[in-house]
PyMOL Python script that loads the backbone (N, CA, C, O; Angstrom):
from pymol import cmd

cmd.read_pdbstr("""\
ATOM      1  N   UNK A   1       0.844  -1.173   0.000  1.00  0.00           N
ATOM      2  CA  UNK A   1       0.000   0.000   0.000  1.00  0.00           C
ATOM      3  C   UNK A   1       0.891   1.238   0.000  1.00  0.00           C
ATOM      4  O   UNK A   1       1.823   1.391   0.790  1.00  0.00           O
ATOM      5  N   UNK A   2       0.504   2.193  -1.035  1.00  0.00           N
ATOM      6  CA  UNK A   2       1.291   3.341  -0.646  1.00  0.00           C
ATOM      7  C   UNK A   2       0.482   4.557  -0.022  1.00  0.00           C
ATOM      8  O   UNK A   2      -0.706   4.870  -0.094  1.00  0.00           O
ATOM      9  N   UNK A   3       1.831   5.253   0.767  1.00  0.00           N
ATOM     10  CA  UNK A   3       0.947   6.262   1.523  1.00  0.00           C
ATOM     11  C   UNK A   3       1.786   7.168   0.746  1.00  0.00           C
ATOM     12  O   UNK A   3       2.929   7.000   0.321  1.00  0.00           O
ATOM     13  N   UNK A   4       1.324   7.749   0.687  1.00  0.00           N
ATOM     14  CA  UNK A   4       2.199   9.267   0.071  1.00  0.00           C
ATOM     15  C   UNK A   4       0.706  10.653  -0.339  1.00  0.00           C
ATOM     16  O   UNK A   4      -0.511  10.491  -0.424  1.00  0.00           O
ATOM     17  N   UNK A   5       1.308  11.528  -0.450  1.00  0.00           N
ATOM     18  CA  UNK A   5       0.398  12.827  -0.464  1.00  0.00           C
ATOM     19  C   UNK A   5       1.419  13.541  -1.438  1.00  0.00           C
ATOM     20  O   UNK A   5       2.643  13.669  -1.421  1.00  0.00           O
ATOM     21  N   UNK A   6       0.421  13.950  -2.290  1.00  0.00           N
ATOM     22  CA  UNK A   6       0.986  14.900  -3.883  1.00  0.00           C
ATOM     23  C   UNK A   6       0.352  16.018  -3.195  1.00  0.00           C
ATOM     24  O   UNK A   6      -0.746  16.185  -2.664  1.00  0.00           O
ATOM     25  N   UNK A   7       1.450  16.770  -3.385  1.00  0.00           N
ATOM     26  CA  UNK A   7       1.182  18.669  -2.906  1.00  0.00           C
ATOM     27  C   UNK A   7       1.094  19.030  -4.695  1.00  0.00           C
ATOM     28  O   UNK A   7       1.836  18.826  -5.656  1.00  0.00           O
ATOM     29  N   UNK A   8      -0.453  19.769  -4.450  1.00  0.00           N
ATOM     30  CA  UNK A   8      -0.317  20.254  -5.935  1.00  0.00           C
ATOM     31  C   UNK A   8      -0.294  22.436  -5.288  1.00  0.00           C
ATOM     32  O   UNK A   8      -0.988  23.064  -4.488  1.00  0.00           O
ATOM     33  N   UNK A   9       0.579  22.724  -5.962  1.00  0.00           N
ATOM     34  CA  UNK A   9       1.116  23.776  -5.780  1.00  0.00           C
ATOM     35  C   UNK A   9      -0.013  25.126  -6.966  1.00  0.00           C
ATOM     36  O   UNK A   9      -0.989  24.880  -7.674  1.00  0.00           O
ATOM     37  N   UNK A  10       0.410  25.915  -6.812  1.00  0.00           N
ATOM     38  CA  UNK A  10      -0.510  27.001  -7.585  1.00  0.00           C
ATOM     39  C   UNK A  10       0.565  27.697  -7.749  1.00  0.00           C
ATOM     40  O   UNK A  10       1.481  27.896  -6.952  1.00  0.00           O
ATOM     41  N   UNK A  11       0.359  28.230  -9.304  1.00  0.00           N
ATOM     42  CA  UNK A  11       1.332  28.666  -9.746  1.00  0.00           C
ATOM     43  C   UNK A  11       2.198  29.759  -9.398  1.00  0.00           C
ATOM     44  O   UNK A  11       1.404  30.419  -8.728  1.00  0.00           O
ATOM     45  N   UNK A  12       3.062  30.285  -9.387  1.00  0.00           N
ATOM     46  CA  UNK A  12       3.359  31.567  -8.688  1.00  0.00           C
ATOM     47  C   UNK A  12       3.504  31.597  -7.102  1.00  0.00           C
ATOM     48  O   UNK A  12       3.614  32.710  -6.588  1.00  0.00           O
ATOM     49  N   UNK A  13       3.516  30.390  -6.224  1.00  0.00           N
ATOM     50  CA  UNK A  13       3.305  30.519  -5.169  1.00  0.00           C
ATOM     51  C   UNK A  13       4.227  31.028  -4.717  1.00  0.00           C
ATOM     52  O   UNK A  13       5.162  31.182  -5.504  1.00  0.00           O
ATOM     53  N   UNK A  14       4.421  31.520  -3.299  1.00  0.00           N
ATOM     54  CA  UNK A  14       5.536  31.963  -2.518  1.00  0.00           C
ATOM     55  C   UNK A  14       5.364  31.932  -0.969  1.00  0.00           C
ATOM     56  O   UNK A  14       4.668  32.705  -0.310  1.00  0.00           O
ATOM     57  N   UNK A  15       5.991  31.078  -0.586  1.00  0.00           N
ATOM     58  CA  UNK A  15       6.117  30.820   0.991  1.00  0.00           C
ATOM     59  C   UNK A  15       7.405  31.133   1.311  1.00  0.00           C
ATOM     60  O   UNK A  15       8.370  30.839   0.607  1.00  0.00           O
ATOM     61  N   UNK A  16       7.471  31.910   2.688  1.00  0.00           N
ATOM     62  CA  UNK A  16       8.635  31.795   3.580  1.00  0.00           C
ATOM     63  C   UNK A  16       8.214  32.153   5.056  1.00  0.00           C
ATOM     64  O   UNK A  16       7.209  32.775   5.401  1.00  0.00           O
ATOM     65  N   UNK A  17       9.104  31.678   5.768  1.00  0.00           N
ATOM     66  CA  UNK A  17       8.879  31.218   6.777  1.00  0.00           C
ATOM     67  C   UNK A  17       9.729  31.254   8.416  1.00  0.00           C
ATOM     68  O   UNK A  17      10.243  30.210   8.818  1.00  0.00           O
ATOM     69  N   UNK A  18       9.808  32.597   9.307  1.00  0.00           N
ATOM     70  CA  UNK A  18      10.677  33.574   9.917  1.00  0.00           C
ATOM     71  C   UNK A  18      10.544  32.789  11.238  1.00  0.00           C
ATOM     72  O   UNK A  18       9.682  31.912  11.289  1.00  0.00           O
ATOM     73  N   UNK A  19      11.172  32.982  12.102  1.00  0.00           N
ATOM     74  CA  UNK A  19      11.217  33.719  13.658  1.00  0.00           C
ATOM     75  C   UNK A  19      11.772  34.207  14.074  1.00  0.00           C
ATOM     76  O   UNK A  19      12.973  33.965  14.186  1.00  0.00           O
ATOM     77  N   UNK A  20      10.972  35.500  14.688  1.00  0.00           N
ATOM     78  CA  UNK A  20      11.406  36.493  15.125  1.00  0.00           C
ATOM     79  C   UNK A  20      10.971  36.612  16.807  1.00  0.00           C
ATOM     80  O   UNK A  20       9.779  36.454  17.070  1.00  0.00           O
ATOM     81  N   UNK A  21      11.869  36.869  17.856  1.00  0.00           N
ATOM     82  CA  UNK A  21      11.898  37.037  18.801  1.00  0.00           C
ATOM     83  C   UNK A  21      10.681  36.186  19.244  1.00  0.00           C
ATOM     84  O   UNK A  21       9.661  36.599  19.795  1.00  0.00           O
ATOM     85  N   UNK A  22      11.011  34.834  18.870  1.00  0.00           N
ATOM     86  CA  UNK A  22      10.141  33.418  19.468  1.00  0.00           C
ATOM     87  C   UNK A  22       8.816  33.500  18.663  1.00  0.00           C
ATOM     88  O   UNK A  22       8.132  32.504  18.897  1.00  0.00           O
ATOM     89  N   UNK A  23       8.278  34.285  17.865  1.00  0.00           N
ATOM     90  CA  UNK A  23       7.370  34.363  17.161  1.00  0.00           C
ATOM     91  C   UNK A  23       7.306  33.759  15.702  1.00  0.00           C
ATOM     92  O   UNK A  23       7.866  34.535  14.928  1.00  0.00           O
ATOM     93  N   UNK A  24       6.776  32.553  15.014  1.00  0.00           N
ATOM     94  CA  UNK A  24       6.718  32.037  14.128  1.00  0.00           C
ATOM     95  C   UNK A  24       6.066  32.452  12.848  1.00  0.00           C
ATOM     96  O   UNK A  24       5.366  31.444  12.750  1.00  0.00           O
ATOM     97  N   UNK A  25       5.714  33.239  11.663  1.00  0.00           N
ATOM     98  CA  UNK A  25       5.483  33.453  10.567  1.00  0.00           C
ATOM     99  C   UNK A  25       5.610  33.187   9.434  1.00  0.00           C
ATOM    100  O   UNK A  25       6.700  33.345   8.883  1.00  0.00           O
ATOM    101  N   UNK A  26       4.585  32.735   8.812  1.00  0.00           N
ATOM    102  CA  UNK A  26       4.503  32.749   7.850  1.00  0.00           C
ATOM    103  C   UNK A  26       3.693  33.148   6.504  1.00  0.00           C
ATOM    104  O   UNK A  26       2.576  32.761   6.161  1.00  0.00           O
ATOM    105  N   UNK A  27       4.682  34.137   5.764  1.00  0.00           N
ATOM    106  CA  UNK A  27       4.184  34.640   5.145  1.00  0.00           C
ATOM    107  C   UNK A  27       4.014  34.022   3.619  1.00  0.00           C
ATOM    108  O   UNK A  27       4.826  33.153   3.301  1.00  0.00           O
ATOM    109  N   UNK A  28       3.036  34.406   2.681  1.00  0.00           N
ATOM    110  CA  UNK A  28       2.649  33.683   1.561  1.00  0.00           C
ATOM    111  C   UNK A  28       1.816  34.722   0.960  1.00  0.00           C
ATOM    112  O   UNK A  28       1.113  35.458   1.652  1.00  0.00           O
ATOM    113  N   UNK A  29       1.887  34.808  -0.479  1.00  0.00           N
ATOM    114  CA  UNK A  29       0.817  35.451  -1.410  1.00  0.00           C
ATOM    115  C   UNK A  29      -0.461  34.360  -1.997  1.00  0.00           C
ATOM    116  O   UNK A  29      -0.355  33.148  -2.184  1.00  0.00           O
ATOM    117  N   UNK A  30      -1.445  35.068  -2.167  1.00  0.00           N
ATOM    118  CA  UNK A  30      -2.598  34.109  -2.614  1.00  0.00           C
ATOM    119  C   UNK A  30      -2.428  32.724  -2.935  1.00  0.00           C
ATOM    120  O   UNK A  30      -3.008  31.767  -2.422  1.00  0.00           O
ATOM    121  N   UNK A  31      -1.245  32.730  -4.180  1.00  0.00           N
ATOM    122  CA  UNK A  31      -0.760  31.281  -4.434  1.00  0.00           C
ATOM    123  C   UNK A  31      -0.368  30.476  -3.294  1.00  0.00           C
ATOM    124  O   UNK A  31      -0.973  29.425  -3.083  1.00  0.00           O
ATOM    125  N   UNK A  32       0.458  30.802  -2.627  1.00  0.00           N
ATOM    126  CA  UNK A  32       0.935  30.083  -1.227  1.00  0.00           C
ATOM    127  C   UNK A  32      -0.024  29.846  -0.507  1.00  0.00           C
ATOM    128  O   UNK A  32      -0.150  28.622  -0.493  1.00  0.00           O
ATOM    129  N   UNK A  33      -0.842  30.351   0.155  1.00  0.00           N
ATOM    130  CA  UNK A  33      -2.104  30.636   0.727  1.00  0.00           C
ATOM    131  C   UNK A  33      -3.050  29.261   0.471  1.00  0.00           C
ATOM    132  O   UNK A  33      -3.265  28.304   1.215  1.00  0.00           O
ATOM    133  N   UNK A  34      -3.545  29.577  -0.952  1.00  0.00           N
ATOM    134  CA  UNK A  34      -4.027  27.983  -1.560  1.00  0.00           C
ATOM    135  C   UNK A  34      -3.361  26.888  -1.394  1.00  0.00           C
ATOM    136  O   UNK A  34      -3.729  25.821  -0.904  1.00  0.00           O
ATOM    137  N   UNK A  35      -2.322  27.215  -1.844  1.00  0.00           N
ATOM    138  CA  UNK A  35      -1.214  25.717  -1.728  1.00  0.00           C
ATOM    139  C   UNK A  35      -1.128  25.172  -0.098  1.00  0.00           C
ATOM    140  O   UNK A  35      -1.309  23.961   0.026  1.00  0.00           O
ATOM    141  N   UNK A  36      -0.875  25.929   1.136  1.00  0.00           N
ATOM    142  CA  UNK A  36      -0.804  25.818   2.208  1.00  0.00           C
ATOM    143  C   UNK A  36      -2.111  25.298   2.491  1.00  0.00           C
ATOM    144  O   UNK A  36      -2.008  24.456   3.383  1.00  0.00           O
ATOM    145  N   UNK A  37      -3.777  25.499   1.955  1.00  0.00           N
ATOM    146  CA  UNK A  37      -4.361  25.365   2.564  1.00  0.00           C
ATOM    147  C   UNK A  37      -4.845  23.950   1.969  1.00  0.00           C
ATOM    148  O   UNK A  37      -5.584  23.166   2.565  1.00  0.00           O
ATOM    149  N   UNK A  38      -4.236  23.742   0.545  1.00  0.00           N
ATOM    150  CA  UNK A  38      -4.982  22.306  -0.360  1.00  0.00           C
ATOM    151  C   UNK A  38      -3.871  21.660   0.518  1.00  0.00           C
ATOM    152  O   UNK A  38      -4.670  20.795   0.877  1.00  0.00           O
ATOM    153  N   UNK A  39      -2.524  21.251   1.304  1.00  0.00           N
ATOM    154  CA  UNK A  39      -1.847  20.632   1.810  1.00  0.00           C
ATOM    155  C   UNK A  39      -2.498  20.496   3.109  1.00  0.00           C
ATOM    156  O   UNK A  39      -2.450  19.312   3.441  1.00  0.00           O
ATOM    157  N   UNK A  40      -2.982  21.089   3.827  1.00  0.00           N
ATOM    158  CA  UNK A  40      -3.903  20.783   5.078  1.00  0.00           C
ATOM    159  C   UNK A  40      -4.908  20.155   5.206  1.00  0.00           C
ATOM    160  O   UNK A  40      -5.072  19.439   6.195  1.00  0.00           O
ATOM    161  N   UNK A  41      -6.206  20.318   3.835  1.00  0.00           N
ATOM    162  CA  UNK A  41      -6.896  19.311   4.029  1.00  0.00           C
ATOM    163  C   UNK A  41      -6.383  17.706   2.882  1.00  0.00           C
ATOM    164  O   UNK A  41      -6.914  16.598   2.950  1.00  0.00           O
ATOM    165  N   UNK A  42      -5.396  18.066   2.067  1.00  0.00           N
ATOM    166  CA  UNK A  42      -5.176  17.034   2.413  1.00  0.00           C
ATOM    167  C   UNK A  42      -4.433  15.982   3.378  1.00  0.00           C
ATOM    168  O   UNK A  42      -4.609  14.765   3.452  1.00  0.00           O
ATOM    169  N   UNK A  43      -3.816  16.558   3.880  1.00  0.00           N
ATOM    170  CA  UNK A  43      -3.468  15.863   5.072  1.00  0.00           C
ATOM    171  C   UNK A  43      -4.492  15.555   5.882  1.00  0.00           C
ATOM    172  O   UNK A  43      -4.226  14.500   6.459  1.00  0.00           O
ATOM    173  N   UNK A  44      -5.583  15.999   6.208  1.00  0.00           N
ATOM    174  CA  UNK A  44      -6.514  16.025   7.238  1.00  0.00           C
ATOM    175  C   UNK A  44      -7.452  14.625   6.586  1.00  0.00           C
ATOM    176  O   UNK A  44      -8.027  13.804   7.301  1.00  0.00           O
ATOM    177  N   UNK A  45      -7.442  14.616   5.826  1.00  0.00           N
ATOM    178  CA  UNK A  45      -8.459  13.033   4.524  1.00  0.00           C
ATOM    179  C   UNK A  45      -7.903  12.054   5.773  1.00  0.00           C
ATOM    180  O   UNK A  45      -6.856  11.989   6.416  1.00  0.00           O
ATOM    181  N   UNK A  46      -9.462  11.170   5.761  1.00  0.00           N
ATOM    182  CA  UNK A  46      -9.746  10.023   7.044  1.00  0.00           C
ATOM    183  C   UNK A  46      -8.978   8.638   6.333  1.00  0.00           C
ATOM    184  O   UNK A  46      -9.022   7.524   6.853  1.00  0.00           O
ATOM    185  N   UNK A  47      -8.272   8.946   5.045  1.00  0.00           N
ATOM    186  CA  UNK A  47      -7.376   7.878   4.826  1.00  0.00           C
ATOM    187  C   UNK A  47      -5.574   8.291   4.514  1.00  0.00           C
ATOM    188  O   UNK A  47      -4.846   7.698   3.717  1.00  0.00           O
ATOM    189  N   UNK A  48      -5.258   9.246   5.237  1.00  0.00           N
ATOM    190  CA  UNK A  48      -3.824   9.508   5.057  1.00  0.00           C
ATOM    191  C   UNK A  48      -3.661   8.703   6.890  1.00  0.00           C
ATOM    192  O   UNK A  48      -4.588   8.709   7.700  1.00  0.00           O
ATOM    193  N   UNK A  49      -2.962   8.395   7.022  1.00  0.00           N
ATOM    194  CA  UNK A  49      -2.886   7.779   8.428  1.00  0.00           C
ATOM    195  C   UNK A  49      -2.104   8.487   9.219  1.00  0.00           C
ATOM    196  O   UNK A  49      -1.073   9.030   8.824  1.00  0.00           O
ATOM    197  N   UNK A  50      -2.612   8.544  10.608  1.00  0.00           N
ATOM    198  CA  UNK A  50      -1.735   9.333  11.323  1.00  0.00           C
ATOM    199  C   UNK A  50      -0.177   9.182  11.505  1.00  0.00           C
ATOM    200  O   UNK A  50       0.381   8.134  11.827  1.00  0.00           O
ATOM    201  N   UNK A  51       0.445  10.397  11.247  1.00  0.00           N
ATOM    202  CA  UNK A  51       2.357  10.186  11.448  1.00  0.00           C
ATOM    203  C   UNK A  51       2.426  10.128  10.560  1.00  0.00           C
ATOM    204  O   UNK A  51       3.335   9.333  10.321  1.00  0.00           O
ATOM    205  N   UNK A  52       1.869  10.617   9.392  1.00  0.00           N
ATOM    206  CA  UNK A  52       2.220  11.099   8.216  1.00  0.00           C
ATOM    207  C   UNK A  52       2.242  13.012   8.614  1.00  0.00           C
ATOM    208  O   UNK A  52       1.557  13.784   9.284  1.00  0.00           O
ATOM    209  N   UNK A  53       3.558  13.098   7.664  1.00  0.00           N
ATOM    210  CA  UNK A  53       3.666  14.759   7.806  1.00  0.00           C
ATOM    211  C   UNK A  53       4.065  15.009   5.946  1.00  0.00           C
ATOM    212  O   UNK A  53       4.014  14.306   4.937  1.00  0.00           O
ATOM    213  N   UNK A  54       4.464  16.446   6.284  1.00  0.00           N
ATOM    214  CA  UNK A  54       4.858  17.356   4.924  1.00  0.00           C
ATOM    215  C   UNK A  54       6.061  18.120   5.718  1.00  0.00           C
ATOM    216  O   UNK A  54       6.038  18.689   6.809  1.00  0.00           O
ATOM    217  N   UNK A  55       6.821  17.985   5.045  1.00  0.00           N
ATOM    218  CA  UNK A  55       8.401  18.584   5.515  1.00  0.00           C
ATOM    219  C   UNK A  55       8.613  19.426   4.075  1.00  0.00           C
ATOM    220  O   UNK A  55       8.789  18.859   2.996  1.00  0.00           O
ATOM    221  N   UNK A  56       8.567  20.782   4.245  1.00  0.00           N
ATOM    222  CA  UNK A  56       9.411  22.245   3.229  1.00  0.00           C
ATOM    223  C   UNK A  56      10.478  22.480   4.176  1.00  0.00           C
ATOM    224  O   UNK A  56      10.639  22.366   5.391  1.00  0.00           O
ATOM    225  N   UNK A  57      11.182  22.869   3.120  1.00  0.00           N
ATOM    226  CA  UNK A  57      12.431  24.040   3.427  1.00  0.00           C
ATOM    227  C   UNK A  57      12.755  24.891   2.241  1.00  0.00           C
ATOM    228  O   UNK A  57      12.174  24.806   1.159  1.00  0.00           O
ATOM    229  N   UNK A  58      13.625  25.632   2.495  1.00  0.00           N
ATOM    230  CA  UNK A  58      13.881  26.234   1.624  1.00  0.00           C
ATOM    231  C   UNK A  58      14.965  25.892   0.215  1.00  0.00           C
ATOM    232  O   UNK A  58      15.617  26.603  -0.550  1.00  0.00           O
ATOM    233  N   UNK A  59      14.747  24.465   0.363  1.00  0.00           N
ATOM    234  CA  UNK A  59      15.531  23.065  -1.326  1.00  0.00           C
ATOM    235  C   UNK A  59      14.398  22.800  -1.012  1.00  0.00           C
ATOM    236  O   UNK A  59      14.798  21.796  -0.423  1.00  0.00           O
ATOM    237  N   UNK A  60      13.295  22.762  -0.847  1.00  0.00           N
ATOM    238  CA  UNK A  60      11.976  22.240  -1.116  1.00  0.00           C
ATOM    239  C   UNK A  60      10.948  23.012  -0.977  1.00  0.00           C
ATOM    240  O   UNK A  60      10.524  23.239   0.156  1.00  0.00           O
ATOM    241  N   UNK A  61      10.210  23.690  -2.350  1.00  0.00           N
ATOM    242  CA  UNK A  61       9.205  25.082  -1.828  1.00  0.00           C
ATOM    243  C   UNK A  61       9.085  26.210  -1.169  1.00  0.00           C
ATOM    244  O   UNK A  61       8.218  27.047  -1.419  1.00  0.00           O
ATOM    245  N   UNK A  62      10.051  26.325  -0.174  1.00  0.00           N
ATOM    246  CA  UNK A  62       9.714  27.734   0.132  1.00  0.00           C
ATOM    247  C   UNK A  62      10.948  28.568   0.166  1.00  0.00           C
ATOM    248  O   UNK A  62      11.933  27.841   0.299  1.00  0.00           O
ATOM    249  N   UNK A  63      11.193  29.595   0.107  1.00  0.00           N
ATOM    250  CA  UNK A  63      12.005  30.645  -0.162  1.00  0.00           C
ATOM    251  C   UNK A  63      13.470  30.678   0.259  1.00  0.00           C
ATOM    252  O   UNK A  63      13.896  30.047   1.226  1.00  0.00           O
ATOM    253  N   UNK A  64      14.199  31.441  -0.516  1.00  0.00           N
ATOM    254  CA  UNK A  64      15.551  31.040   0.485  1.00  0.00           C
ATOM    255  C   UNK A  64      15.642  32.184   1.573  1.00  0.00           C
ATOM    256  O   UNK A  64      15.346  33.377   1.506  1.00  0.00           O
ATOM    257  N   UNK A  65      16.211  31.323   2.716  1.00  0.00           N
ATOM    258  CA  UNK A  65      16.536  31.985   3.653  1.00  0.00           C
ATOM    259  C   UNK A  65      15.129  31.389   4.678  1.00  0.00           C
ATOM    260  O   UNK A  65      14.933  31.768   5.833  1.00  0.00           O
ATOM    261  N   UNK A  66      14.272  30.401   3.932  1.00  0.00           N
ATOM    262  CA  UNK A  66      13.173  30.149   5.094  1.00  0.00           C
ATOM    263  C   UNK A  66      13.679  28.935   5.844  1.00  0.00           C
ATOM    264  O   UNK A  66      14.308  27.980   5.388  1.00  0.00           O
ATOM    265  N   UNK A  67      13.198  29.207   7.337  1.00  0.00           N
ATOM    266  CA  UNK A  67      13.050  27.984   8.076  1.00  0.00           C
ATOM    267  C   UNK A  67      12.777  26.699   8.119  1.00  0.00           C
ATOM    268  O   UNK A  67      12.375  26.963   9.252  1.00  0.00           O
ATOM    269  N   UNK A  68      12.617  25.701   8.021  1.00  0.00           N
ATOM    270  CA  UNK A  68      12.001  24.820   7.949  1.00  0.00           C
ATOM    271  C   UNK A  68      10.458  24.530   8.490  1.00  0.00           C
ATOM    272  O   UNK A  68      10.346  24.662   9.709  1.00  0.00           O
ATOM    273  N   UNK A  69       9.118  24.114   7.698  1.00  0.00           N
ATOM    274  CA  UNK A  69       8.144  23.942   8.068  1.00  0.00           C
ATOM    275  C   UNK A  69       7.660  22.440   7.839  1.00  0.00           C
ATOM    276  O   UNK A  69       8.028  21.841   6.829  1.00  0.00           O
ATOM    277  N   UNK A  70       6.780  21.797   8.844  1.00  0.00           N
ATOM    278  CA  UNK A  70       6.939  20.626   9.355  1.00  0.00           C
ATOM    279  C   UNK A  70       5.227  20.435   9.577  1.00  0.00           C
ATOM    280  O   UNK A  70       4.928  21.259  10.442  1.00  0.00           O
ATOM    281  N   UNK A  71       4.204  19.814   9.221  1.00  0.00           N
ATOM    282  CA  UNK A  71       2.904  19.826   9.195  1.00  0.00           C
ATOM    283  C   UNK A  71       2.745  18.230   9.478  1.00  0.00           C
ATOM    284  O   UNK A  71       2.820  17.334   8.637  1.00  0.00           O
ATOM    285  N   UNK A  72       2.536  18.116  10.711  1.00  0.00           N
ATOM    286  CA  UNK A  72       2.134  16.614  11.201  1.00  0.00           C
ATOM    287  C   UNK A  72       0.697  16.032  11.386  1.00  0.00           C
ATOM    288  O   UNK A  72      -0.104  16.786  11.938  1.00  0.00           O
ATOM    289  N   UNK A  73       0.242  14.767  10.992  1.00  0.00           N
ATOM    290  CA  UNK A  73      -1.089  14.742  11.037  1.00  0.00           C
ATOM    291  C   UNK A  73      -0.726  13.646  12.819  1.00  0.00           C
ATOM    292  O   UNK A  73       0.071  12.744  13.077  1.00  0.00           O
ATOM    293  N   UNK A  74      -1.766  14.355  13.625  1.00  0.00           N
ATOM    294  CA  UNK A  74      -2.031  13.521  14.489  1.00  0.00           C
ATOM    295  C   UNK A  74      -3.035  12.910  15.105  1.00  0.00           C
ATOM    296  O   UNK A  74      -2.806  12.075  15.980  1.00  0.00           O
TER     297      UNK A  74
END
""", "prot")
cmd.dss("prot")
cmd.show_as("cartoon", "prot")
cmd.util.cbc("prot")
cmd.orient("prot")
């Protein structure tokens, strides 16, 4: 059985992803926005199984100079 989750992205997107004085942000334009939010529910679907996540960085989708972002289903 495979588990896996396809992030379908929107074109133009742009994520990055700060902290500043312990405060976490992330910022995104419309595209990002969608993309961030079609990656949540799919993760959230009653057949992705829990301990499945989505791992970005910035060599994977989001901007350089961003943090690493980490979306766990539990």
């Amino acid at each position: 059985m495979r588990y896996g989750i396809k992030c379908n992205w929107e074109d133009g997107f742009e994520i990055n992803v700060k902290n500043l004085a312990g405060v976490t942000t992330i910022t995104a334009n419309k595209e990002g926005l969608v993309s961030l939010a079609n990656h949540f529910l799919n993760l959230a679907q009653e057949e992705v199984p829990i301990g499945c996540h989505l791992h970005f960085d910035e060599y994977n989708s989001l901007e350089q100079g961003s943090l690493e972002l980490v979306i766990d289903k539990k």
